[in-house]
N, C-alpha and C positions, 0 to 999 in steps of 0.2 A: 504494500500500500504506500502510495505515497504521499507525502508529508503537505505538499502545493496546493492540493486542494483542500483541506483541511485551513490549513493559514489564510488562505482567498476567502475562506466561508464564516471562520471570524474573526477577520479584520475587517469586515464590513461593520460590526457590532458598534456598540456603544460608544459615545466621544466622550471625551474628557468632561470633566466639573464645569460648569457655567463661570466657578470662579476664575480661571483661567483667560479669560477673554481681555484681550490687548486690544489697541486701540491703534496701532504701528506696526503689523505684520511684516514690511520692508527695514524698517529700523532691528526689529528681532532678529531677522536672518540674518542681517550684518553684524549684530554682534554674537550669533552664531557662529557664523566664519568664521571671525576675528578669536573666540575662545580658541575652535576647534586647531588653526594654525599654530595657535600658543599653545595649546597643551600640544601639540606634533612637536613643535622643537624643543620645549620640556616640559612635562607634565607639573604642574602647579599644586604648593602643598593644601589648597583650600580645598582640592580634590580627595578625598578619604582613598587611604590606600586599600582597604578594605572593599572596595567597590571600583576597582579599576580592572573593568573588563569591557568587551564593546558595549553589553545592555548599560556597563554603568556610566561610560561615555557619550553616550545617547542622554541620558538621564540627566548627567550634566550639563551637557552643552545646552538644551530645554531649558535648563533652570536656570541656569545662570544669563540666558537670553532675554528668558520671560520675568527674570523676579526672582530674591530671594526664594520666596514661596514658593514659587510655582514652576512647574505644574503640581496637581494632584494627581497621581497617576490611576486609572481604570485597575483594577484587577479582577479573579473569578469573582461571578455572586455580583458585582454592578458595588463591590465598594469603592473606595479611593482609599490610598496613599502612598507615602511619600517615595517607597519603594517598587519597582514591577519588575520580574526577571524577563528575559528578551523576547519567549512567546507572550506573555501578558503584554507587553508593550506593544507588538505585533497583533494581538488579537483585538483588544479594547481600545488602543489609545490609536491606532496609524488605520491605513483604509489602502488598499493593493489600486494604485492609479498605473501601471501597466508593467507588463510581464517583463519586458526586457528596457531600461532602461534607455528614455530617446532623447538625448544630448539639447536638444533644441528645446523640451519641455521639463527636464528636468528643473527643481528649485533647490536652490539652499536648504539642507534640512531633512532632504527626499532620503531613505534609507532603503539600502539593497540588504537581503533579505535570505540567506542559506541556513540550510539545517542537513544535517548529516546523521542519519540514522542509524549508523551503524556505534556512534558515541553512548554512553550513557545519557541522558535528557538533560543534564543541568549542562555539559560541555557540546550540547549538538547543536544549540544555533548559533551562527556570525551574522553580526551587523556592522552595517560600513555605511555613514554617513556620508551625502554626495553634496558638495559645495561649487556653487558658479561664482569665482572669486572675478573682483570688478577689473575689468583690461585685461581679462583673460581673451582670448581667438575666440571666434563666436563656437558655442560647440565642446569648447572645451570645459571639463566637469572634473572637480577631485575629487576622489575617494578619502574617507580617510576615516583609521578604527585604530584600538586599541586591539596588541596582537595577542589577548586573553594571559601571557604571561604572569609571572609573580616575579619580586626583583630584580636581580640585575638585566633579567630578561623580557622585563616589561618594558614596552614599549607603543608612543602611536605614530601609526606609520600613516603615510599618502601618495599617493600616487595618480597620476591623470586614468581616465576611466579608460580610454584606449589603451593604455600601456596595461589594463587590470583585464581586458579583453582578451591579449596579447599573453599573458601568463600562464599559472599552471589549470589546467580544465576546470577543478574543483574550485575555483575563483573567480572564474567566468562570469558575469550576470547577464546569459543569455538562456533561453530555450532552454537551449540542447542540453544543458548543464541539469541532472536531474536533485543537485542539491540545490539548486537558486531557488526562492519562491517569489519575486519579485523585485518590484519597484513601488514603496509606499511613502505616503506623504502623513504628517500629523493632522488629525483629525480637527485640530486646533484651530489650523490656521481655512480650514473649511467652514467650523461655525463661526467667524467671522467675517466671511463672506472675503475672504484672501485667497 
């Protein structure tokens, strides 16, 4: 069975808390970048090392966009908080806006989307946040995640989405790649009409 349809079926579900709602959807994403580039060249100590993994880099880069507070994150059962591991963020909080990521519609913020089944469940999903950094070539899109390590070997990496094409299969966010489940956007920046 595979995992793609399952995440496509809820990540349509529930959006985030009402309290969440920003008033700067463009303002957000830029300081989305702007985090996500600063943690790539070194991870910052107001980020909990206890939570430095792609769901918690997602997590971050949201909050520290959006507001101390915020977000409230979706989890099982329709509650919120402060916490969501990488299928709950996928399920309740993001919404699959298309299979393979298309450079021209992509946004700041969009996250590609893998799970690997043959892992135990808490190490089977990667997420990698896709950023259109300003005076980049039209087209041009960065990846960029936290490579699940712990110490010396932790690390966040980037890379342009072509060069991430171009790599090893199981990294690919295309199709063919039966670990990809998409291309999703925060549910967020949808109820506000963003």
């Amino acid at each position: 069975m595979r995992a793609a349809p399952l995440v496509f079926a809820l990540g349509a579900g529930a959006a985030l808390a009402a309290a969440t709602a920003r008033p700067d959807a463009a303002a957000a994403r830029f300081r989305l970048l702007n985090e996500a580039l600063t943690q790539a060249e070194s991870p910052r100590p107001d980020w909990d090392p206890a939570q430095r993994d792609c769901a918690g880099f997602v997590r971050l880069l949201f909050r520290k966009s959006l507001g101390k507070d915020a977000p409230a994150w979706r989890v099982a059962g329709g509650a919120t908080a402060a916490f969501a591991s990488a299928g709950d963020l996928l399920a309740y909080n993001f919404t699959p806006v298309f299979r393979a990521p298309e450079p021209g519609r992509v946004e700041t913020g969009d996250v590609l989307a893998f799970f690997n089944p043959e892992k135990p469940r808490t190490d089977a999903w990667h997420l990698m946040v896709l950023l259109r950094p300003p005076g980049a070539a039209p087209g041009r899109v960065l990846a960029v995640w936290h490579n699940g390590a712990s110490g010396d070997g932790a690390a966040v990496r980037k890379v342009w989405l072509d060069d991430l094409d171009a790599g090893p299969p199981e990294w690919r966010p295309s199709p063919e790649n039966p670990r990809f489940l998409g291309t999703f956007r925060w549910n967020g920046w949808k109820e506000n009409g963003q």
